[in-house]
VEXDREN-2710 file (C-alpha; in Angstrom, 1 decimal):
% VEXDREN-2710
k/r/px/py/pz
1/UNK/0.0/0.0/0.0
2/UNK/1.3/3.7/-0.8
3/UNK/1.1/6.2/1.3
4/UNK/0.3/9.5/0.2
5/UNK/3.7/11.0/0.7
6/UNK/5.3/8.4/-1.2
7/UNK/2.5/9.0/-4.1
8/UNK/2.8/12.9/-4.7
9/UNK/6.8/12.4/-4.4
10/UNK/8.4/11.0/-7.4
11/UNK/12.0/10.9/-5.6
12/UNK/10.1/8.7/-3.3
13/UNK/8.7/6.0/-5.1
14/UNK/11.0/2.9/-6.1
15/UNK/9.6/0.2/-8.2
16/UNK/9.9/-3.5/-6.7
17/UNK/10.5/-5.6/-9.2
18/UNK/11.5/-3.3/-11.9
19/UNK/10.4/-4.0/-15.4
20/UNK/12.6/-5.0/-19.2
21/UNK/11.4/-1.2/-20.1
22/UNK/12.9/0.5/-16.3
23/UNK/16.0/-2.0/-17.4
24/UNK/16.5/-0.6/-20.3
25/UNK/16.2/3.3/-19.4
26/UNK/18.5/2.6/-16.9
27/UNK/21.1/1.5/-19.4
28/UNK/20.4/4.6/-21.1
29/UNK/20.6/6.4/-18.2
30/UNK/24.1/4.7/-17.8
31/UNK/25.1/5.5/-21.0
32/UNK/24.3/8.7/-21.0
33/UNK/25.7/9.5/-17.7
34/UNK/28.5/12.5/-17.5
35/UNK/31.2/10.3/-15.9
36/UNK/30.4/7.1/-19.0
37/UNK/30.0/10.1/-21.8
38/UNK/33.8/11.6/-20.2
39/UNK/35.2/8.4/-20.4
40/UNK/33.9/7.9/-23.8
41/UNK/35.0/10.8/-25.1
42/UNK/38.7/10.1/-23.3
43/UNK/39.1/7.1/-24.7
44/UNK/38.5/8.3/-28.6
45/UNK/40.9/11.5/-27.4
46/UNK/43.0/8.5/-26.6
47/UNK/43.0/6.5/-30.0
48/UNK/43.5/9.5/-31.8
49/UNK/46.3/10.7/-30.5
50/UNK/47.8/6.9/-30.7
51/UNK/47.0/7.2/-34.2
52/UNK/48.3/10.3/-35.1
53/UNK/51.9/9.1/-33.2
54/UNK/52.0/5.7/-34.6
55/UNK/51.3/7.5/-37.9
56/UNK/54.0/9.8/-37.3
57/UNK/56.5/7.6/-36.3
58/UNK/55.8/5.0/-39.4
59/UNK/56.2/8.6/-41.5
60/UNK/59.7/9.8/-39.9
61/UNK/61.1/5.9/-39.5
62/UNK/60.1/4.9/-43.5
63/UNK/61.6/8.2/-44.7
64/UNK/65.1/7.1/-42.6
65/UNK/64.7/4.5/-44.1
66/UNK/64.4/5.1/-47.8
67/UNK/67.0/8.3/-47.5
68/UNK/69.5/5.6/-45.6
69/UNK/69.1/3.1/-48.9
70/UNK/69.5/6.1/-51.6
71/UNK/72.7/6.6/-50.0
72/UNK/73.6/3.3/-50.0
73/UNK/72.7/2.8/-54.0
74/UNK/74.2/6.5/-55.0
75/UNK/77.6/5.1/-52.9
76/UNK/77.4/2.0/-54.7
77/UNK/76.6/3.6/-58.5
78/UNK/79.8/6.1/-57.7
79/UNK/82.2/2.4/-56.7
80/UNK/80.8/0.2/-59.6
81/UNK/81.2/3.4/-62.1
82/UNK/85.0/3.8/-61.2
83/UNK/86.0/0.4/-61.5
84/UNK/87.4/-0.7/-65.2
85/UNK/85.3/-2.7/-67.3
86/UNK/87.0/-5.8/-66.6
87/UNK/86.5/-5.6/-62.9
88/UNK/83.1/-4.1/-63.0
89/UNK/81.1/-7.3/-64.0
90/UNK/82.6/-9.1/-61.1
91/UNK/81.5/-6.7/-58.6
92/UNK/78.2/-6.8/-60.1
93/UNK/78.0/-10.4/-59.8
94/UNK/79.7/-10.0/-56.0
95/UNK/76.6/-7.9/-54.9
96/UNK/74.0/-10.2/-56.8
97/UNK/75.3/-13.2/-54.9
98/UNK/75.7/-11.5/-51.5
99/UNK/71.8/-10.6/-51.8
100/UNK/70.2/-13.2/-49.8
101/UNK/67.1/-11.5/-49.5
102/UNK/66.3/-10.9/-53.4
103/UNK/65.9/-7.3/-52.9
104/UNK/68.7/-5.3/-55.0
105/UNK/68.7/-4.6/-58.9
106/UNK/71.6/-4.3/-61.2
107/UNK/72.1/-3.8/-64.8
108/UNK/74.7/-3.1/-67.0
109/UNK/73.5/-2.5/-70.7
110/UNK/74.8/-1.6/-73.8
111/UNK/73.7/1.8/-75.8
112/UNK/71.5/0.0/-77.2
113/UNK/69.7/-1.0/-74.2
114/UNK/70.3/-4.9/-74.4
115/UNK/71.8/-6.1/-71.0
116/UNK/75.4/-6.9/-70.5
117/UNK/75.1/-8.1/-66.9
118/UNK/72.6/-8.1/-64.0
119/UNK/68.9/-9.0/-62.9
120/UNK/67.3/-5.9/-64.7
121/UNK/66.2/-7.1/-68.0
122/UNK/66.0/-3.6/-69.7
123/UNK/66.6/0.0/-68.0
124/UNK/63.5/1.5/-66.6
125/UNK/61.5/3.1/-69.2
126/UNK/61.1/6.2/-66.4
127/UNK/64.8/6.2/-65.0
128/UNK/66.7/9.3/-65.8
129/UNK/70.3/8.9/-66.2
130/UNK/71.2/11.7/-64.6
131/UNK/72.8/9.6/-61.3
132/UNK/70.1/11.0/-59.3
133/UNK/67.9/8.4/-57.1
134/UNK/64.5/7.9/-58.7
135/UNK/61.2/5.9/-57.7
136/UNK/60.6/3.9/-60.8
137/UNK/58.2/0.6/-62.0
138/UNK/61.0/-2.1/-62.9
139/UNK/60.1/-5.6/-64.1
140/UNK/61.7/-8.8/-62.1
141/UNK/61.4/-12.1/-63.9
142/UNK/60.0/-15.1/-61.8
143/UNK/59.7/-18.6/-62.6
144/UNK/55.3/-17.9/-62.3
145/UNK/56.1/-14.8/-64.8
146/UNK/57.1/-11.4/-64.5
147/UNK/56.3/-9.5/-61.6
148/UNK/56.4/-5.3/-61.1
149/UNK/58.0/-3.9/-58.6
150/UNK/58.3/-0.1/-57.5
151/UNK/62.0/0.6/-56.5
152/UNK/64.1/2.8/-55.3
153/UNK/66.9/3.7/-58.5
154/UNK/69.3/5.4/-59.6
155/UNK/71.3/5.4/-63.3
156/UNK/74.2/6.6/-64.9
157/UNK/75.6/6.3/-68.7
158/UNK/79.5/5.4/-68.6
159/UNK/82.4/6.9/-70.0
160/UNK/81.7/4.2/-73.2
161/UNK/78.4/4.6/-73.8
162/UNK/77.6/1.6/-71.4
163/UNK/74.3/2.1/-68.7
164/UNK/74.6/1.4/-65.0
165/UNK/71.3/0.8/-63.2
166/UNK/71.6/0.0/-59.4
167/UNK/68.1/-0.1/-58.1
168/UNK/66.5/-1.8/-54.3
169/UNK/63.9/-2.3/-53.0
170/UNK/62.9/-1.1/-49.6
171/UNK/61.1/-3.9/-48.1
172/UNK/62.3/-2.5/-44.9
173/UNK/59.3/-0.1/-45.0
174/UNK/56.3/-2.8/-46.1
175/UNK/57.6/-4.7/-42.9
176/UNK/57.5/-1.8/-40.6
177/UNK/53.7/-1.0/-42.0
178/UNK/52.8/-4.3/-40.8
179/UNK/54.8/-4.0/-37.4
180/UNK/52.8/-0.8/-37.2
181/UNK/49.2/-2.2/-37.9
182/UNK/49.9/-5.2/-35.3
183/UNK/50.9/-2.8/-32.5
184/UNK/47.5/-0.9/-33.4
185/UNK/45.5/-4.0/-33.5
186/UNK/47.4/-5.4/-30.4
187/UNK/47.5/-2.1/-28.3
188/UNK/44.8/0.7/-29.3
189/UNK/41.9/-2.0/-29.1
190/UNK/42.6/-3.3/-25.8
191/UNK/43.2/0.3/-24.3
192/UNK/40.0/1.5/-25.6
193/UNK/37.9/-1.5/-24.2
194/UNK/39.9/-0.6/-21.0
195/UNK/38.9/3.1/-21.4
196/UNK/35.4/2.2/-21.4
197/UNK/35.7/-0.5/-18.5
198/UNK/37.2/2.2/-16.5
199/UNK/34.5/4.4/-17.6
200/UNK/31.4/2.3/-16.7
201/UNK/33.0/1.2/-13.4
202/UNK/33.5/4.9/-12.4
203/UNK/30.1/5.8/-13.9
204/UNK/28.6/3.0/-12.1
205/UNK/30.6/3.6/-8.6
206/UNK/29.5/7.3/-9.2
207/UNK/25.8/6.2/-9.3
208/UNK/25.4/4.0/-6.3
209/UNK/26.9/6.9/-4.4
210/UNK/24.5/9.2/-5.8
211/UNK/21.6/6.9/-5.1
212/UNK/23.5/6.6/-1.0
213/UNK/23.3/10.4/-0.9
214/UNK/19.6/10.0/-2.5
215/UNK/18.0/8.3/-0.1
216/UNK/20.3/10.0/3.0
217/UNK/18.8/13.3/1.4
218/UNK/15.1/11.4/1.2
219/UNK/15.5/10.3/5.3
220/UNK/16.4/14.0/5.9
221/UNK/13.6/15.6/3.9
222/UNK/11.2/13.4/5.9
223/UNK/12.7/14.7/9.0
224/UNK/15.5/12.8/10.0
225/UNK/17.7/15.9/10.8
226/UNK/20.2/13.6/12.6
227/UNK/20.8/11.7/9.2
228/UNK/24.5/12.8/7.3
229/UNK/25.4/11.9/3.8
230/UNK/27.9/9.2/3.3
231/UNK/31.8/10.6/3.4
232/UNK/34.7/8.2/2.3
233/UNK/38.0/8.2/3.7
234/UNK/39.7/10.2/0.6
235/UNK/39.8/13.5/-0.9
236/UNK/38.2/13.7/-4.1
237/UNK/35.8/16.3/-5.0
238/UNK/32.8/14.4/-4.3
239/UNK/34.0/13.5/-0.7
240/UNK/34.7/17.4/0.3
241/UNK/31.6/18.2/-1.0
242/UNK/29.5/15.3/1.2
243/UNK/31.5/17.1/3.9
244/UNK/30.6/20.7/3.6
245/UNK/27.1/19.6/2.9
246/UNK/27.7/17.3/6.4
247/UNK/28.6/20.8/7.8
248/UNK/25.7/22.9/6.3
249/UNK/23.3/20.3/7.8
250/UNK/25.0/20.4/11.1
251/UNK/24.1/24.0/11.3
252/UNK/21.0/23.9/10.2
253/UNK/20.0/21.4/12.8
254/UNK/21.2/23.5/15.7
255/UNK/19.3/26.4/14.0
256/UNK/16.5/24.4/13.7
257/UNK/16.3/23.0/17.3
258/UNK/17.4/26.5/18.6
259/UNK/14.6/28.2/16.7
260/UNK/11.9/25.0/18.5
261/UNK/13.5/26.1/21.6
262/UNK/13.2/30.0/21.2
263/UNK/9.5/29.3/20.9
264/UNK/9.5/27.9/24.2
265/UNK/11.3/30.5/25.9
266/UNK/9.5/33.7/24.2
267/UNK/6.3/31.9/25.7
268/UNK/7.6/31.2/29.0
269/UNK/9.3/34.6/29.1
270/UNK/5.9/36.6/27.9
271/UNK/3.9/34.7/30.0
272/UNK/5.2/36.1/33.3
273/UNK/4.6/39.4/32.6
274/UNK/1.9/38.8/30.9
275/UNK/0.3/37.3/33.9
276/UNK/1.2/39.7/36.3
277/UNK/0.1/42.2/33.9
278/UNK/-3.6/40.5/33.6
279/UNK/-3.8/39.6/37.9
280/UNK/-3.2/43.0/38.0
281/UNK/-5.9/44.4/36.1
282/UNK/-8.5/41.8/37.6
283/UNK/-7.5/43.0/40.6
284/UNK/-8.0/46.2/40.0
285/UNK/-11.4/45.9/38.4
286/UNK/-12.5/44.1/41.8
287/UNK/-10.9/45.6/44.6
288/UNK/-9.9/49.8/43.2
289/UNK/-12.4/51.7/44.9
290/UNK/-10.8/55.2/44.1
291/UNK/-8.7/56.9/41.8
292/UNK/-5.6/56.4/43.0
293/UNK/-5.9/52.8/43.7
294/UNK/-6.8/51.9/40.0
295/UNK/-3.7/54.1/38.9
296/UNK/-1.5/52.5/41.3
297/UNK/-2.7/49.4/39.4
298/UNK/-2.7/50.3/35.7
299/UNK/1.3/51.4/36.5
300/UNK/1.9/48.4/37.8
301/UNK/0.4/47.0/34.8
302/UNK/2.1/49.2/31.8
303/UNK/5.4/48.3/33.7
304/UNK/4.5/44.5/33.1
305/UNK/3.6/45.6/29.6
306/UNK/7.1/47.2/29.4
307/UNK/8.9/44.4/30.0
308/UNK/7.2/41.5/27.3
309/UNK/7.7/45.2/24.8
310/UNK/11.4/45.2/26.0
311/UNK/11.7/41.6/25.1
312/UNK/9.8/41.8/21.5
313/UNK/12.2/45.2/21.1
314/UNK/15.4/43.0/21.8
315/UNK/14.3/39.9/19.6
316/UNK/12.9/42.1/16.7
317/UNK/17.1/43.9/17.3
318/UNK/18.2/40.6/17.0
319/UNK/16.3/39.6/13.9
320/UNK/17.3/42.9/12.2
321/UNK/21.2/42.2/13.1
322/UNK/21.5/38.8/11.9
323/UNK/18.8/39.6/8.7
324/UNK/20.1/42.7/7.4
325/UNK/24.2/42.2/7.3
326/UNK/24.9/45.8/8.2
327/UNK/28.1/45.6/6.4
328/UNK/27.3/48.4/4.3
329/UNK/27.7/50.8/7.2
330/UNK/31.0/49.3/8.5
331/UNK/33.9/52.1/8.7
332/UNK/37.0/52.5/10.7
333/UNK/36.1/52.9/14.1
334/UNK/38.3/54.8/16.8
335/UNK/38.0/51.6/19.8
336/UNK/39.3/54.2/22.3
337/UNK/37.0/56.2/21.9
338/UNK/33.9/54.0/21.9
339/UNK/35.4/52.7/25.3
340/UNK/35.5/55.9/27.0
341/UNK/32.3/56.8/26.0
342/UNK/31.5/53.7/27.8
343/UNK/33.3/53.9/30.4
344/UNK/31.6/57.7/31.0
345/UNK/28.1/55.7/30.4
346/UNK/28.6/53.0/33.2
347/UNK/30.9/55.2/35.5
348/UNK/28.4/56.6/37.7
349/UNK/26.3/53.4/37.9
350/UNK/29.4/51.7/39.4
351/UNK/30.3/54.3/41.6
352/UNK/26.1/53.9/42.8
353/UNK/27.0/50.3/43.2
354/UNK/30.5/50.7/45.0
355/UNK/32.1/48.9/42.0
356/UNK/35.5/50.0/40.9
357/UNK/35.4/50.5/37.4
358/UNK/39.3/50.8/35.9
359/UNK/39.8/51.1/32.4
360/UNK/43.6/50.3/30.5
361/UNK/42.6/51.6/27.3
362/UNK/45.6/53.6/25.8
363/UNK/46.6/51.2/22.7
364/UNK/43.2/50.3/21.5
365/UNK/43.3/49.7/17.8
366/UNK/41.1/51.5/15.3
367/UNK/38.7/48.7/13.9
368/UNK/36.9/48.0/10.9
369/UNK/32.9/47.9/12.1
370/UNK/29.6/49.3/12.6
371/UNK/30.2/52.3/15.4
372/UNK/26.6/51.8/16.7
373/UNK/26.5/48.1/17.1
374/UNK/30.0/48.0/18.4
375/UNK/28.8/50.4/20.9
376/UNK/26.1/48.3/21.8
377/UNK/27.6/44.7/22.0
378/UNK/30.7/46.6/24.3
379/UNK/27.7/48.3/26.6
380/UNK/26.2/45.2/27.6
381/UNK/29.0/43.4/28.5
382/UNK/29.9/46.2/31.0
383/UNK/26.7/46.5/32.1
384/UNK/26.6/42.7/32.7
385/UNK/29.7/42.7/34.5
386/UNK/28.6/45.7/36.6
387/UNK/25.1/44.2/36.9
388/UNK/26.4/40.8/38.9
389/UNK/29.6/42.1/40.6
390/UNK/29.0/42.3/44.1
391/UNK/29.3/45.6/46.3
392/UNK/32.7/46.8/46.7
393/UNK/33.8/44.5/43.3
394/UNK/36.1/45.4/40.8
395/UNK/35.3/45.8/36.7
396/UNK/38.2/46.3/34.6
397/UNK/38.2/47.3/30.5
398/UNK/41.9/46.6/28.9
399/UNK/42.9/46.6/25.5
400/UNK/46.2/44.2/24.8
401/UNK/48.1/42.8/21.9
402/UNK/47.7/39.2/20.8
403/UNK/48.9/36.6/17.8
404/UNK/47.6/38.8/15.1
405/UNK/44.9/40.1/16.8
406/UNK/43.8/43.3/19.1
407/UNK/42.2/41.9/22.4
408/UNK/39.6/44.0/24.1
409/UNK/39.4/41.8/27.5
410/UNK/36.5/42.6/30.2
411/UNK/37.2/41.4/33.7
412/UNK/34.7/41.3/37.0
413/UNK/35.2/40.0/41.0
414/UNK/31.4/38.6/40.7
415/UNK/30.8/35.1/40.2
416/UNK/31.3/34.1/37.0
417/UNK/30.5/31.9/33.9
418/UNK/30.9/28.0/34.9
419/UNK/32.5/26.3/32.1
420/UNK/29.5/24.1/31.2
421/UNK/27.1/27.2/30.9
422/UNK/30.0/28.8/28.2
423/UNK/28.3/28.0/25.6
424/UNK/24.4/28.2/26.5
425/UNK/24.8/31.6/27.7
426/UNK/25.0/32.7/24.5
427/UNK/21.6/31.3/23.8
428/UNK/18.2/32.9/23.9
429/UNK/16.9/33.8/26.8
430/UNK/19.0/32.0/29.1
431/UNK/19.6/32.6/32.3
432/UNK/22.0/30.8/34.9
433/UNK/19.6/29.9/38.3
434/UNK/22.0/31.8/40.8
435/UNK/20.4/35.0/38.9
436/UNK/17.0/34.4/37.5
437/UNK/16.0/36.9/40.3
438/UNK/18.0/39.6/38.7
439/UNK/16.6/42.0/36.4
440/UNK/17.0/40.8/32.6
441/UNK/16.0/39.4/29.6
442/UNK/18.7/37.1/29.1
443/UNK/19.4/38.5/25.6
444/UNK/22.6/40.6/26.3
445/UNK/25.4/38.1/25.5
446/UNK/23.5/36.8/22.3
447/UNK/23.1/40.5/21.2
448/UNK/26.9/40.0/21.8
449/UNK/27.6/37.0/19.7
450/UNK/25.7/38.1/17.3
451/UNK/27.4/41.6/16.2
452/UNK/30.9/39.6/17.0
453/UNK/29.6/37.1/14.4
454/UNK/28.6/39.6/12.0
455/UNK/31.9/41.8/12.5
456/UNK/34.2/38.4/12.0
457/UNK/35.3/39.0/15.5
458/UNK/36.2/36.1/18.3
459/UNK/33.9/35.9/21.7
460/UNK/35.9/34.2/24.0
461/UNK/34.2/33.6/27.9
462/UNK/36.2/32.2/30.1
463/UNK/35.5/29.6/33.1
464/UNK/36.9/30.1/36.4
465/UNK/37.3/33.2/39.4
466/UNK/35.2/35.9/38.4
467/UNK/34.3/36.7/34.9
468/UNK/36.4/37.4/31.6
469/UNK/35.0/38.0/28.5
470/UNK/37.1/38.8/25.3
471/UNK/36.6/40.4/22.1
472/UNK/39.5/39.7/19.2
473/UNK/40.1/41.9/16.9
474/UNK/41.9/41.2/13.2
475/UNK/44.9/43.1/12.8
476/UNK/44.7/46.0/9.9
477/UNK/46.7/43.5/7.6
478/UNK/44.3/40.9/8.2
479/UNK/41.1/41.8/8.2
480/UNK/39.2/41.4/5.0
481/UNK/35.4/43.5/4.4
END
């Protein structure tokens, strides 16, 4: 039975028993696959450019060849020619007999053209004498009848009137044509079947992974958010990109279960006021009896209202921070300057609290940012640290050199940030149980985290006496808008 999901989903739907027809589209699929086409089209890169060196190196090895045996009939022409007549028929005869493989021409004729001596029943009818090599037809006698031959020649007419014809033929370069088309029968075939192997196995290995990542992606689409696509142990290009899609979905899980959760906690934080603000107002309508009693409760009231409009203010800054990318109002921003102003903000609220407030700001660097937000994320970290430091506490604002980086480094005597609550603090709305009785929304340090993320600056809270919060800042050289 198919459920309804399955039917309106294509991806979803996998036949059972698939049919001759799903066969054969798969094999057209397959064939038409971009990893079988690349192969394909590699492998016929391949026997063309065996053919075009084979042919090249038949071209180049028959020309050394047929230049090596015109210089070897020219030399012999010019010894034969200088020898006297009585010692010229034996070297004819020498080089006859010392042919074992049939393959050179001599003749010696008379004016007339009838033959003195050789294997060359008449001169070639093409030959010039002009002691030149030629490529002429000659006739060979054979027992089964004459048979033409194309030869390389060369002639000359003697001092008396006599003809010399030295001719041979180059069988050296019907041989290497046949060496050539064995090696091309023996090697080119078998390398282009193996191109295509290797191109179906990597087109095939290439489609079960995509089918892995398939049905990972189909179990994440139906809400498995825990479910990662398949990463092998190397590097190739599919592999990194599995991974930085394995990263993406990591993210988008946390966002996702962080954006459940923030649901939760705007209800549980808009209820309380919410609740106070509505017993109020009941009990107003029931009990006021004058004036002044039913103002007393409609202040106490607005102030509840206040505080769940203080809350939507803070998420709907949030919202804009991380939605908008302010970076078209970044600029260089003077750091010791922002910190003074700061420091002249929170000074008097200290001071209220009997809180030192020291400040070690005379090297602050000049950063690239958004004055206002910096100004805000750098005011609430004072004001938290003056907020929970006890009376008679100690705040401290310094500004110190690190590896490549500017540190601006807040410091308080209160109780500070346990390592395990590092991280959550930065979440919405969260608020450590030693001060959910202290005034706040428990937004401040992800207002933080969020123009730090924004900026491309480090957050760093660290665990331990007290609190200490840092800010790192790019150097100049570094930092890239």
């Amino acid at each position: 039975m198919t459920n309804r999901a399955s039917a309106g989903n294509p991806l979803c739907w996998r036949p059972k028993y698939p049919s001759r027809a799903a066969h054969a589209m798969n094999l057209a699929e397959f064939a038409s696959s971009s990893t079988f086409r690349a192969a394909t089209v590699a492998a016929v890169a391949l026997s063309l450019f065996v053919l075009v060196l084979f042919g090249f190196i038949y071209w180049k090895t028959d020309r050394l060849l047929v230049t090596r045996s015109d210089h070897v009939i020219a030399l012999q022409l010019q010894t034969v020619a200088a020898l006297p007549n009585e010692s010229r028929l034996d070297a004819l005869h020498l080089q006859l007999s010392e042919d074992s493989r049939d393959v050179h021409f001599v003749g010696l004729f008379r004016a007339d053209g009838s033959r003195v001596a050789g294997n060359l029943e008449r001169p070639p009818a093409m030959l010039r004498l002009d002691a030149t090599v030629q490529t002429v037809e000659i006739i060979r006698p054979r027992p089964a009848g004459p048979e033409q031959l194309t030869v390389q020649a060369i002639g000359q007419q003697l001092p008396d009137g006599e003809i010399l014809v030295i001719g041979r033929y180059v069988d050296e370069a019907i041989q290497l044509s046949m060496v050539v088309s064995q090696a091309l029968a023996l090697g080119l075939i078998p390398a282009l079947l193996l191109c295509l192997a290797l191109g179906a196995l990597l087109s095939l290995r290439a489609e079960r992974r995509i089918a892995g990542v398939n049905e990972r992606i189909q179990r994440i689409v139906a809400g498995s958010l825990h479910e990662r696509l398949p990463v092998d142990r190397g590097r190739d290009p599919f592999t990194q990109l599995a991974a930085m899609v394995n990263s993406m979905l990591d993210e988008i899980e946390t966002l996702i279960h962080t954006i459940a959760g923030v649901g939760n906690d705007i209800a549980h934080d808009l209820r309380t006021p919410l609740t106070r603000a509505r017993l109020a107002l009941e009990r107003g309508r029931n009990n006021a009896r004058t004036l002044p009693e039913l103002r007393s409760v409609v202040d106490k009231a607005i102030l509840s209202m206040d505080q769940s409009l203080a809350i939507a203010a803070a998420l709907l800054r949030l919202a804009e921070i991380e939605n908008s990318r302010r970076s078209t109002g970044f600029g260089k921003v003077a750091l010791e300057e922002l910190l003074h102003e700061v420091r002249d903000l929170y000074a008097p609220i200290a001071e209220d609290k009997g809180i030192t407030l020291r400040t070690d700001i005379v090297h602050a660097p000049i950063v690239e940012g958004d004055r206002d937000l910096l100004m805000e994320a750098i005011a609430n970290l004072v004001d938290n640290a003056v907020k929970f430091t006890p009376r008679g506490g100690q705040v401290q604002i310094t500004t110190v050199s690190g590896d490549g980086e500017s540190i601006l480094r807040i410091t308080d005597t209160g109780a500070g940030i346990s390592e395990h609550e590092r991280s959550a603090v930065l979440r919405r709305f969260y608020r450590s149980d030693a001060f959910r009785k202290t005034p706040g929304l428990g937004l401040g340090l992800t207002l933080v985290a969020t123009i730090a993320k924004l900026h491309g600056f480090r957050l760093t809270i660290f665990s331990g006496a007290g609190c200490v919060i840092e800010i790192g800042f790019p150097d100049a050289s570094e930092t890239k808008v």
